[in-house]
TORKOL-4160 file (C-alpha; in steps of 0.2 Angstrom, whole numbers, padded with zeros to 4 digits, m for minus):
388
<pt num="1" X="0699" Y="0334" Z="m0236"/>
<pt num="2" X="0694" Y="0352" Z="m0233"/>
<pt num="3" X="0674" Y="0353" Z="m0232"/>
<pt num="4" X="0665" Y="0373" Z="m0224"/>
<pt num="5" X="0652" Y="0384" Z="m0227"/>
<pt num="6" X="0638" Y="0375" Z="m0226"/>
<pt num="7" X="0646" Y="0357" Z="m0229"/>
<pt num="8" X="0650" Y="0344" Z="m0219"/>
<pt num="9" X="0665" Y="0334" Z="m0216"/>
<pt num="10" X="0667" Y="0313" Z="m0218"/>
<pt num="11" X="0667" Y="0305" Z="m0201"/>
<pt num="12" X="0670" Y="0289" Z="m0208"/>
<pt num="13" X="0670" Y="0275" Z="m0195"/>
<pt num="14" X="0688" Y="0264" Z="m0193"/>
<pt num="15" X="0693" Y="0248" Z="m0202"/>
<pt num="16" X="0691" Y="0241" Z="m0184"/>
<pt num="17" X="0672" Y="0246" Z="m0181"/>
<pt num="18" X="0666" Y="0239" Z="m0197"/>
<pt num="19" X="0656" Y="0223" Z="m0195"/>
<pt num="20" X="0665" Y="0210" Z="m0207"/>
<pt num="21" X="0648" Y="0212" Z="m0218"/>
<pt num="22" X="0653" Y="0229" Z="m0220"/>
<pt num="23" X="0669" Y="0225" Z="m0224"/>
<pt num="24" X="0667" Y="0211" Z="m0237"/>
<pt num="25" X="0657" Y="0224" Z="m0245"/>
<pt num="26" X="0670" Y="0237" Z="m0245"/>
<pt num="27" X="0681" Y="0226" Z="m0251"/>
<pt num="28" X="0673" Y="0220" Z="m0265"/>
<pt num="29" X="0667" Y="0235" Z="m0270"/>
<pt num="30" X="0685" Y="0244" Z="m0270"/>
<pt num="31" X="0690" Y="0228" Z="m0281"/>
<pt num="32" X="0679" Y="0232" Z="m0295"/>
<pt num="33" X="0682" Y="0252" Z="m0296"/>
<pt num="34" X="0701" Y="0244" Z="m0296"/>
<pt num="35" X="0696" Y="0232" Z="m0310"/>
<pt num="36" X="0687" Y="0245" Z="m0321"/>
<pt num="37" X="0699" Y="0258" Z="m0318"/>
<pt num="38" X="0711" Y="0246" Z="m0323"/>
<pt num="39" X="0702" Y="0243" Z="m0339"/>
<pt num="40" X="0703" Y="0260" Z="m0343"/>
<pt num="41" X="0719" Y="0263" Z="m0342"/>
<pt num="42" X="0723" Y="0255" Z="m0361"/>
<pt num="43" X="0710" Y="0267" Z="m0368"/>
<pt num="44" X="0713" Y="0281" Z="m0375"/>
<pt num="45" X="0695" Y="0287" Z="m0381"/>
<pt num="46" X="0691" Y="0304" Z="m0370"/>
<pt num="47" X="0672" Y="0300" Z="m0370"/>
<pt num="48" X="0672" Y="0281" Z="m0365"/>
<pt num="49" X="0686" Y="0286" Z="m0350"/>
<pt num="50" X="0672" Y="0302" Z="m0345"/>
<pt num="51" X="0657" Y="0288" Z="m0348"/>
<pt num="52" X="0665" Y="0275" Z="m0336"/>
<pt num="53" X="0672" Y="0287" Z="m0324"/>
<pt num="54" X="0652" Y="0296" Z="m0321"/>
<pt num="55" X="0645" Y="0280" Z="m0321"/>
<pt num="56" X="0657" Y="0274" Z="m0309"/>
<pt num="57" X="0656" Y="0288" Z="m0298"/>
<pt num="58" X="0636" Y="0288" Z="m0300"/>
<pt num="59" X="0634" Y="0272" Z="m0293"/>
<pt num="60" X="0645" Y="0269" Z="m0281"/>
<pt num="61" X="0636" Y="0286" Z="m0272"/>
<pt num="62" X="0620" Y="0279" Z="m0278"/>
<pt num="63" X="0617" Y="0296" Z="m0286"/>
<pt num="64" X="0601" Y="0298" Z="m0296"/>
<pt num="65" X="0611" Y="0313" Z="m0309"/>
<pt num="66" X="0630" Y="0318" Z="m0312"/>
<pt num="67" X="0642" Y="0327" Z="m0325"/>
<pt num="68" X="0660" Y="0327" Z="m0326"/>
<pt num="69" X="0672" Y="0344" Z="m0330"/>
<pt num="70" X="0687" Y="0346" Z="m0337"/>
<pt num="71" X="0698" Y="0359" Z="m0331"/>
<pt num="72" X="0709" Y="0370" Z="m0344"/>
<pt num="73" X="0726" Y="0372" Z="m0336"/>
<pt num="74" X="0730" Y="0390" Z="m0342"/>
<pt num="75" X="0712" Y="0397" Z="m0340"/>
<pt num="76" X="0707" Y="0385" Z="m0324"/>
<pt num="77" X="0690" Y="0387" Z="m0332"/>
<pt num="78" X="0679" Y="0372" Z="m0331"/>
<pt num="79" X="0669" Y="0365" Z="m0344"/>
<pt num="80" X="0655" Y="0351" Z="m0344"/>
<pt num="81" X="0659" Y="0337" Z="m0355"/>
<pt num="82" X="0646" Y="0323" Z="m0350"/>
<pt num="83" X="0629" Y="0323" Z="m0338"/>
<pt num="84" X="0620" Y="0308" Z="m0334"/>
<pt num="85" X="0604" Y="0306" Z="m0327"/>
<pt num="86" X="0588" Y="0317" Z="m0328"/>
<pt num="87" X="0600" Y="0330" Z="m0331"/>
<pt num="88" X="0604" Y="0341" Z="m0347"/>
<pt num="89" X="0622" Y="0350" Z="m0351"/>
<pt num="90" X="0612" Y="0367" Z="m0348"/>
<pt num="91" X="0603" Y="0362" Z="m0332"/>
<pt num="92" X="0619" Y="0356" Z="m0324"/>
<pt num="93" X="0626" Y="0373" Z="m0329"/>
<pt num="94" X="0613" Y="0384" Z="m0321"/>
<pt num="95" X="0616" Y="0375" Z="m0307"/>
<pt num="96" X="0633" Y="0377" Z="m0308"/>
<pt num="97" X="0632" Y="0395" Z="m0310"/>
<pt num="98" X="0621" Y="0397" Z="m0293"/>
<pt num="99" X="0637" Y="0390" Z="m0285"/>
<pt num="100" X="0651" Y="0399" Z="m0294"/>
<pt num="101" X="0663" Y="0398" Z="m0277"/>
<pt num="102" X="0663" Y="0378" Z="m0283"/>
<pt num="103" X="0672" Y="0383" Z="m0299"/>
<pt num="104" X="0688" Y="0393" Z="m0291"/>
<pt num="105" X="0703" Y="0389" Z="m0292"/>
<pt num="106" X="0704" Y="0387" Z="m0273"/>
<pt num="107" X="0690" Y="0378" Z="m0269"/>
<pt num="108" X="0691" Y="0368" Z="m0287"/>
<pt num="109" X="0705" Y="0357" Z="m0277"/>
<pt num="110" X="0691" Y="0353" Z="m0261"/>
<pt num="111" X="0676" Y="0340" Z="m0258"/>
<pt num="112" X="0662" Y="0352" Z="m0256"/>
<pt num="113" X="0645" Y="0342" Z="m0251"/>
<pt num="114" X="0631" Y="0355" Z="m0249"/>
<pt num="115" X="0615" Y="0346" Z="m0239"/>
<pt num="116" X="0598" Y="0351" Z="m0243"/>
<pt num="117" X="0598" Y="0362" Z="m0227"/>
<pt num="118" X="0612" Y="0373" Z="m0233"/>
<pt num="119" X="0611" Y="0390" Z="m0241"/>
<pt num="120" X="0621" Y="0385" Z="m0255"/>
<pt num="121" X="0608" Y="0370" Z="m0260"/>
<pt num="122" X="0594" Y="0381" Z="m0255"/>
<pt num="123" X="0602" Y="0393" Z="m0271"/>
<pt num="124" X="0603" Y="0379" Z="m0283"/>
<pt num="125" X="0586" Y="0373" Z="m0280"/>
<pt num="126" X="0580" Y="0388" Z="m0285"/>
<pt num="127" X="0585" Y="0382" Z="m0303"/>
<pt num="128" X="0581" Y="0364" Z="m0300"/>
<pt num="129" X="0568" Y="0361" Z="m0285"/>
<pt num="130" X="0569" Y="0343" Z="m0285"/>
<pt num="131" X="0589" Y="0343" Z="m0278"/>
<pt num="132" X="0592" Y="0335" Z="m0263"/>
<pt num="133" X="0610" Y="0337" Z="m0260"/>
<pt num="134" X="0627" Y="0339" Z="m0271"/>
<pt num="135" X="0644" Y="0337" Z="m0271"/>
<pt num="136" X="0657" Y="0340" Z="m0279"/>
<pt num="137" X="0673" Y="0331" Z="m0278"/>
<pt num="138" X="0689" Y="0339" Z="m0290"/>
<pt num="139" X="0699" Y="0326" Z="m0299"/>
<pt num="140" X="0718" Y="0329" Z="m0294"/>
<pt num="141" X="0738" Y="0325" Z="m0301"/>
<pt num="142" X="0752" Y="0335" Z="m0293"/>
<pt num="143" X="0741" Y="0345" Z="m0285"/>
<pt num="144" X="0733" Y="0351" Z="m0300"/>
<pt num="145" X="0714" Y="0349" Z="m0302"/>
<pt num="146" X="0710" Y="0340" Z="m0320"/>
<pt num="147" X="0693" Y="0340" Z="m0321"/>
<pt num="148" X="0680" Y="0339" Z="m0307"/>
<pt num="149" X="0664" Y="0325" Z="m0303"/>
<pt num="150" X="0649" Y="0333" Z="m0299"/>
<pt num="151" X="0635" Y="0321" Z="m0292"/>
<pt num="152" X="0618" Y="0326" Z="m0286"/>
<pt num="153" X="0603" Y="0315" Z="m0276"/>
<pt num="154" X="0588" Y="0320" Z="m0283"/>
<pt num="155" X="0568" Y="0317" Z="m0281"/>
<pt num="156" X="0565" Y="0300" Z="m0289"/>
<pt num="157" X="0547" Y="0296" Z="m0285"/>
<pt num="158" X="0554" Y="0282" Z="m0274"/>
<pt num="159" X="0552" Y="0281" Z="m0257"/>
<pt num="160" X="0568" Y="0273" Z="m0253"/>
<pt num="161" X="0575" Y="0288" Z="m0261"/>
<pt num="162" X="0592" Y="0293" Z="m0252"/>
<pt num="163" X="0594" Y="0313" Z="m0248"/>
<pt num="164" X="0608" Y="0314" Z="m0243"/>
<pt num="165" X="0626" Y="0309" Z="m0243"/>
<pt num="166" X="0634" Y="0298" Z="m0229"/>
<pt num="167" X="0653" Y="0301" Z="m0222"/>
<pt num="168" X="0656" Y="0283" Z="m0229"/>
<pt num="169" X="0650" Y="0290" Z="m0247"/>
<pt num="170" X="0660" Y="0307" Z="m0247"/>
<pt num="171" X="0676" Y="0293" Z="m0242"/>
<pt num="172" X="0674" Y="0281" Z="m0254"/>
<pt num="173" X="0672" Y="0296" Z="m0269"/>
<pt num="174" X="0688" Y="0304" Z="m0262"/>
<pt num="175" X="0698" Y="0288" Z="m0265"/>
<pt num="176" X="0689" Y="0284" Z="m0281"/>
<pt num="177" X="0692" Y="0302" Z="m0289"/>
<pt num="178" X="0710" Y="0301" Z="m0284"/>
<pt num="179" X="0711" Y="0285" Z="m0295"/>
<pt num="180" X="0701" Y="0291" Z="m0310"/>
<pt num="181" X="0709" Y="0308" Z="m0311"/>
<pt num="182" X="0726" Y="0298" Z="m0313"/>
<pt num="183" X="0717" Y="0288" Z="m0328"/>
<pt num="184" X="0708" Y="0302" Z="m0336"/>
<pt num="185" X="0727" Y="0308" Z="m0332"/>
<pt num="186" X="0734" Y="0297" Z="m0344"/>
<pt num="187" X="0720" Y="0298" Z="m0359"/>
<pt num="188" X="0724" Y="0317" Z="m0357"/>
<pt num="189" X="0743" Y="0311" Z="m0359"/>
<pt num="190" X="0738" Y="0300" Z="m0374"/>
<pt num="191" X="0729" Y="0308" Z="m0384"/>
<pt num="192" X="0741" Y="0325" Z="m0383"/>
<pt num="193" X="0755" Y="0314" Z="m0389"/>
<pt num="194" X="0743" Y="0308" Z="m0401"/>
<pt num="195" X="0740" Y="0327" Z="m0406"/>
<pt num="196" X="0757" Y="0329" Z="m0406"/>
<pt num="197" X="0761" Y="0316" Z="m0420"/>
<pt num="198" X="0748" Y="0324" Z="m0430"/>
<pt num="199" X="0757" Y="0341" Z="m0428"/>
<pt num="200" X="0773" Y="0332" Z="m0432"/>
<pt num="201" X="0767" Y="0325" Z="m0448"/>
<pt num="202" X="0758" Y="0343" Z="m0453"/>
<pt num="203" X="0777" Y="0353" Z="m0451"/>
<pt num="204" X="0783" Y="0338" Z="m0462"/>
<pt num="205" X="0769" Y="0341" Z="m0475"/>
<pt num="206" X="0772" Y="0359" Z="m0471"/>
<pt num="207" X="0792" Y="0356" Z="m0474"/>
<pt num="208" X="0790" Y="0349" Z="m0490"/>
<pt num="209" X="0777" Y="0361" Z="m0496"/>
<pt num="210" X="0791" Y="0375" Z="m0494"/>
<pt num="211" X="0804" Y="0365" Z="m0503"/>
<pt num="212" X="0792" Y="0362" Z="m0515"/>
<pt num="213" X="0788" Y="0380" Z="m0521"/>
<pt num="214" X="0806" Y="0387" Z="m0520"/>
<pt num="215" X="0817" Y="0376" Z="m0530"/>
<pt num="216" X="0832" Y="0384" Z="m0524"/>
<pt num="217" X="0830" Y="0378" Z="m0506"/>
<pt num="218" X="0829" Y="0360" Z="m0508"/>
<pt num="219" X="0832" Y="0354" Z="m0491"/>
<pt num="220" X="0837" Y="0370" Z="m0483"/>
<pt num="221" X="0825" Y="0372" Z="m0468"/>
<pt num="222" X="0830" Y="0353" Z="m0462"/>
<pt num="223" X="0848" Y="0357" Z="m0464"/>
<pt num="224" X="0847" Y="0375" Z="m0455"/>
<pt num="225" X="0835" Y="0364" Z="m0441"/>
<pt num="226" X="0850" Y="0351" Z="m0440"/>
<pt num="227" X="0865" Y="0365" Z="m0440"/>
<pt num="228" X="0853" Y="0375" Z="m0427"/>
<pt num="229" X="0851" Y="0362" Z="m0414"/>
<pt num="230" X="0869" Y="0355" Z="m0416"/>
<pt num="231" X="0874" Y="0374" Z="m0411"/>
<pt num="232" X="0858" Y="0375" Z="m0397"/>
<pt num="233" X="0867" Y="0357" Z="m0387"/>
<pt num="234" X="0884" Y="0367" Z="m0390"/>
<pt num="235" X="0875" Y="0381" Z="m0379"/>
<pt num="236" X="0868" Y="0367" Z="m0365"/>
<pt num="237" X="0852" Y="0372" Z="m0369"/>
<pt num="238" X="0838" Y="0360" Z="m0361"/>
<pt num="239" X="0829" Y="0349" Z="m0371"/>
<pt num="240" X="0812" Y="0359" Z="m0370"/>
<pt num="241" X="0821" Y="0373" Z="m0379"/>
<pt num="242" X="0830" Y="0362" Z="m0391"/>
<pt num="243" X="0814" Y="0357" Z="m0396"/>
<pt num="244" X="0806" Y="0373" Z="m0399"/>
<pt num="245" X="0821" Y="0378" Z="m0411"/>
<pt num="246" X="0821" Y="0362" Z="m0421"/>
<pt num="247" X="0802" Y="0366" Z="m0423"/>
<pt num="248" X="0806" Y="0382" Z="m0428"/>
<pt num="249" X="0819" Y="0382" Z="m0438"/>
<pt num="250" X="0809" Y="0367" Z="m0448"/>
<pt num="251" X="0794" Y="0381" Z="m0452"/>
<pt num="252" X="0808" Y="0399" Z="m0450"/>
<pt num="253" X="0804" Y="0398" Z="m0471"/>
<pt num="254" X="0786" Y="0394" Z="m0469"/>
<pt num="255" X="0779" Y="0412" Z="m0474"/>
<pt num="256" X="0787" Y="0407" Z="m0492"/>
<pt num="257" X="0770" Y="0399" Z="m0494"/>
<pt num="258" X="0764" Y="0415" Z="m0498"/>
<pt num="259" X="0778" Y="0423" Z="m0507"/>
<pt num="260" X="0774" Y="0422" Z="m0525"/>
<pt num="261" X="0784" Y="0408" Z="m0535"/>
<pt num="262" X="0792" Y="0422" Z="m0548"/>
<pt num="263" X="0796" Y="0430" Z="m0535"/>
<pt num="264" X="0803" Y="0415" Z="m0523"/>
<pt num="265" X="0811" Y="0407" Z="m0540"/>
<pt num="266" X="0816" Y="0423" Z="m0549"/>
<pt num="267" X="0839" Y="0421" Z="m0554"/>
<pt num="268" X="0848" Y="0436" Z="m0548"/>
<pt num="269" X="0843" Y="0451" Z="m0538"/>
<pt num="270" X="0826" Y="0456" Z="m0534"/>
<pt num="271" X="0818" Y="0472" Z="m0538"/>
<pt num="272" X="0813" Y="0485" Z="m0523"/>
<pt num="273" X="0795" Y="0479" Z="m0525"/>
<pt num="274" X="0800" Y="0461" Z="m0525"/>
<pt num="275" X="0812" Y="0461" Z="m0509"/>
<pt num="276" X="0797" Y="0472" Z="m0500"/>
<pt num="277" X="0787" Y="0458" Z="m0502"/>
<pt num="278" X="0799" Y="0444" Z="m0499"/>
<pt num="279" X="0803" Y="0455" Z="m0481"/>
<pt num="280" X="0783" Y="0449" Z="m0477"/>
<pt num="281" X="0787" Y="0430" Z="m0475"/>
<pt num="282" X="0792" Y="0431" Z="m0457"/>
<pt num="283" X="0773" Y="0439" Z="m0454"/>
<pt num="284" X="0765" Y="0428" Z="m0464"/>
<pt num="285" X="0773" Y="0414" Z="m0457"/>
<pt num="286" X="0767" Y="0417" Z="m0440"/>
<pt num="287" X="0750" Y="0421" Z="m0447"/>
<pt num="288" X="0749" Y="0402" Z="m0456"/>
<pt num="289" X="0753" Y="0395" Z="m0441"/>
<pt num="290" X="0744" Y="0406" Z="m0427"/>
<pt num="291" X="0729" Y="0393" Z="m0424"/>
<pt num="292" X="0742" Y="0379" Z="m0421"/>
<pt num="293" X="0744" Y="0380" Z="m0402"/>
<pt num="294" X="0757" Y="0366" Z="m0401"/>
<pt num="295" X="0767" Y="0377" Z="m0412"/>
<pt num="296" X="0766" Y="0393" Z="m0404"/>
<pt num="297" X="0782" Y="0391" Z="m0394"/>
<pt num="298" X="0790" Y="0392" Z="m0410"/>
<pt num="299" X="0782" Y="0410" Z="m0416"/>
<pt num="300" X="0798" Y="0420" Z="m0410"/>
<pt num="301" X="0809" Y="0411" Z="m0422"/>
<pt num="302" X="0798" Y="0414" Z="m0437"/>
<pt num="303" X="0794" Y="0431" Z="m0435"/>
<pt num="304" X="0812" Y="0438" Z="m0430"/>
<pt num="305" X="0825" Y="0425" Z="m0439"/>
<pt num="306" X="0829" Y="0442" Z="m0451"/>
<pt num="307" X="0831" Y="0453" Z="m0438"/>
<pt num="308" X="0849" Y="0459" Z="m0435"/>
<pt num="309" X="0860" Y="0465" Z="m0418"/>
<pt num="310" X="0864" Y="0481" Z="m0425"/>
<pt num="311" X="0844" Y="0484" Z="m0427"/>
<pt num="312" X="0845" Y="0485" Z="m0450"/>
<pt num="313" X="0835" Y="0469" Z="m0450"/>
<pt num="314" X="0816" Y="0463" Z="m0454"/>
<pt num="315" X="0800" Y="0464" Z="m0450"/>
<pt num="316" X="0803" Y="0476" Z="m0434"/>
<pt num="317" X="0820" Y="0481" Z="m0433"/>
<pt num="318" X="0824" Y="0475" Z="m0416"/>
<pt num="319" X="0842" Y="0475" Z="m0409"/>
<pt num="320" X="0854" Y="0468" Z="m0398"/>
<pt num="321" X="0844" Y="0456" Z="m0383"/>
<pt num="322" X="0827" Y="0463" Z="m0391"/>
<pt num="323" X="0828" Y="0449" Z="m0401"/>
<pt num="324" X="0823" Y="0432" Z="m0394"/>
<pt num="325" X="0838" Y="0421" Z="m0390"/>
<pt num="326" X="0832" Y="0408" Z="m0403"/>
<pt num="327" X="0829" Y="0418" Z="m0417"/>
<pt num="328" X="0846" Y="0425" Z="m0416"/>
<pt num="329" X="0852" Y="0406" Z="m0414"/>
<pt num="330" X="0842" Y="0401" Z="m0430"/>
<pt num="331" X="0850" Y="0415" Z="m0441"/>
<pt num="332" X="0866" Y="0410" Z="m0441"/>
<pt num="333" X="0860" Y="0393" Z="m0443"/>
<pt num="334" X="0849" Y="0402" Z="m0457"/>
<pt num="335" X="0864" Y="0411" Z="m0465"/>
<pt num="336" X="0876" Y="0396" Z="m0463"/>
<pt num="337" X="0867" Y="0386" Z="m0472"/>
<pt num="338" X="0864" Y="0397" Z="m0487"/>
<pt num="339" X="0880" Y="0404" Z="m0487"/>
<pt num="340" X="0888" Y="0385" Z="m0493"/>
<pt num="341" X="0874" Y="0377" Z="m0501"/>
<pt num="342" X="0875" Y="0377" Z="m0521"/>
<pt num="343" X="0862" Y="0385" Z="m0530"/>
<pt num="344" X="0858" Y="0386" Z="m0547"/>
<pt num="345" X="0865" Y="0401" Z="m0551"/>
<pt num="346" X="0880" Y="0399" Z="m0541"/>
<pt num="347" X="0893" Y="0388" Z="m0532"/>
<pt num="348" X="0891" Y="0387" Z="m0512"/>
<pt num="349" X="0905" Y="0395" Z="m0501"/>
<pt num="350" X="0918" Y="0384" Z="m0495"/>
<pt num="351" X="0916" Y="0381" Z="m0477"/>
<pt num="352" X="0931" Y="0393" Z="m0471"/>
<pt num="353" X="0925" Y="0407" Z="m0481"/>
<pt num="354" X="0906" Y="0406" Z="m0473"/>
<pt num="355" X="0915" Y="0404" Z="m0456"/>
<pt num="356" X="0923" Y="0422" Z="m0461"/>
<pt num="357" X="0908" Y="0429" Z="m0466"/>
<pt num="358" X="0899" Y="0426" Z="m0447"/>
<pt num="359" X="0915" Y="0431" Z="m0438"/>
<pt num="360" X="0915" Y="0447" Z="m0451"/>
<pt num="361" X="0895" Y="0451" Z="m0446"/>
<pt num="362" X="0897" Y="0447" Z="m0428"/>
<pt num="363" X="0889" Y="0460" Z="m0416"/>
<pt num="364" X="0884" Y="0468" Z="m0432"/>
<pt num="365" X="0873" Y="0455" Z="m0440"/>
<pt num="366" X="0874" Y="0441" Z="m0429"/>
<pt num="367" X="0875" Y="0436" Z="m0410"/>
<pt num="368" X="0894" Y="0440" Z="m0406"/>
<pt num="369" X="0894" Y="0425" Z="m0392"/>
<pt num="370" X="0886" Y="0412" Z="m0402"/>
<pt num="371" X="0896" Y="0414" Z="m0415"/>
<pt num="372" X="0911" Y="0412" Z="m0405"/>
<pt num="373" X="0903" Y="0394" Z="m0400"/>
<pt num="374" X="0898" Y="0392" Z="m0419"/>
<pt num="375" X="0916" Y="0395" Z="m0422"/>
<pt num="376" X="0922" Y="0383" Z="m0407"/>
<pt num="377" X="0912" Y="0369" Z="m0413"/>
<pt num="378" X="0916" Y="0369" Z="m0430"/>
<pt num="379" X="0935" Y="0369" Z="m0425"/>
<pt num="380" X="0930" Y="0350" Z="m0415"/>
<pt num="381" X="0918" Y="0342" Z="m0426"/>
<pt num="382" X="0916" Y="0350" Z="m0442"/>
<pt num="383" X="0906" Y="0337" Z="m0451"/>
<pt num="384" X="0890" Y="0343" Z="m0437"/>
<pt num="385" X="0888" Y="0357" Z="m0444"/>
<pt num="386" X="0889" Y="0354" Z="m0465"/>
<pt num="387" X="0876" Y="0351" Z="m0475"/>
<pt num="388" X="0869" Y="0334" Z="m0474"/>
């Protein structure tokens, strides 16, 4: 534990130098953090696992005030989520902000315990005169800091009040903080899966909406998923980028939302005007989805699936490697699948002549290497890669 500046580090006496009261104490009182830590574990309601965590922490320091912070692991900015005691959100946070070095990255991942001496307490006080110490205790996994317990003794009319905090306190809310962070750890865990299902259910919904509005794709954005990560394995891609294309060839025709249905629906070849709108779905695709931050992994393949090597594609006319790896993956998936799926106004290819046709468009249209493997796979298991 790392404590400067104006803060003091814990000399905490020995397991052999504690009288066997003190002891007993310690040890009951580590058996019932363990037991409501335990408890917690199951839950997977953010506010109850912040609530028990502060009140926790609060009086095993016999604190008289505290909030809890979570950290954002892109931004590392801090946010107060819960305050207890004679305490609001914004006074916490005008406390907070007289000692912004406790909110950096660096010193985000150390105990800092500032007694009523110190400069940094003497700063504070100027936005709240009745403290009487603080610290600060970050909340770590792999050596990431999660969130971060701030306790605080303040004047409580009492004349047992307690000032300060002992070495034995900074000790005992190391190893309690340790614990808690590995169960606000696993809420955290929880309840992203839990998004995630949600997000899961929406491209389903999202899915269906598609087929839905253009009768002549029926199926057609879970065949070119299935054909585009049968082709992605073929690759040895890992599984994080599996994932992303299968997401994203799922949602590559989720633009079509805001095509119009003559348009989308319309039998034979569309006018100048029509086309010039129909080019727009990659666009609008990425714009439907911009909000959904589970999804944004995915943006690449929505927006440049028309784009071709030789640089004639849509919307930007990129060419060559300027176009993402798994865009240029999904549109052979993409043009696989509509070159031998039946439509209403015409009878699908055969699998030999749509296996031509890529070969014929490779490094023209299509990404000459995962063709080849396209080609390769096909060859070994051709039922992989037909329409389901």
């Amino acid at each position: 534990m790392s404590l400067s500046g104006g803060v003091f580090a814990a000399n905490t006496k020995s397991d052999s130098s504690l009288s066997k009261a003190e002891l007993e104490k310690n040890l009951e009182q580590t058996q019932f953090i363990n037991e409501v830590l335990v408890s917690l574990i199951k839950n997977t309601d953010m506010d109850s696992t912040l609530a028990a965590i502060l009140d926790l922490a609060i009086k095993i320091t016999n604190s008289e005030a505290g909030g809890v912070l979570l950290t954002d692991q892109s931004s590392h900015a801090t946010q107060i989520m819960l305050v207890r005691g004679e305490l609001t959100a914004e006074q916490l946070q005008r406390i907070l902000n007289k000692a912004r070095f406790i909110q950096k990255p660096v010193v985000a991942r150390e105990i800092i315990c500032l007694p009523h001496s110190s400069q940094g307490l003497r700063e504070m006080c100027k936005v709240d005169p009745a403290l009487r110490s603080f610290i600060s205790v970050p909340m770590m996994v792999e050596r990431k800091t999660i969130g971060i317990l701030v306790l605080m003794h303040r004047h409580a009319k009492r004349e047992d009040h307690r000032g300060h905090y002992s070495p034995q306190d900074i000790a005992t809310i190391s190893i309690f903080a340790s614990q808690a962070a590995l169960v606000l750890h696993n809420t955290l865990l929880k309840l992203e899966n839990a998004k995630k299902e949600v997000y899961l259910e929406t491209i389903a919904a999202l899915v269906t909406a598609i087929d839905a509005k253009d009768k002549y794709t029926r199926n057609h954005s879970k065949n070119v998923a299935r054909v585009a990560v049968t082709l992605a394995q073929g690759l040895k891609l890992n599984a994080r980028e599996i994932q992303t294309i299968e997401y994203g060839a799922l949602l590559h025709d989720i633009g079509k939302i805001g095509i119009a249905e003559e348009i989308l629906n319309k039998e034979g070849t569309l006018g100048y005007e029509e086309y010039e709108k129909m080019k727009s779905h990659p666009v609008i695709g990425v714009k439907i989805l911009q909000p959904v931050g589970f999804l944004q992994s995915t943006s690449d393949i929505i927006h440049y699936h028309h784009e071709r090597i030789d640089g004639r594609g849509y919307p930007s006319g990129l060419k060559n490697e300027d176009i993402p790896f798994e865009a240029r993956l999904v549109a052979i998936a993409d043009a696989w699948d509509a070159m031998i799926s039946d439509r209403s106004y015409r009878k699908g290819m055969s699998a030999e002549q749509a296996l031509y046709e890529l070969q014929k468009h490779a490094g023209s249209q299509f990404d000459a290497y995962m063709v080849k493997t396209f080609v390769s796979m096909f060859k070994i298991d051709r039922a992989s890669l037909l329409s389901g």
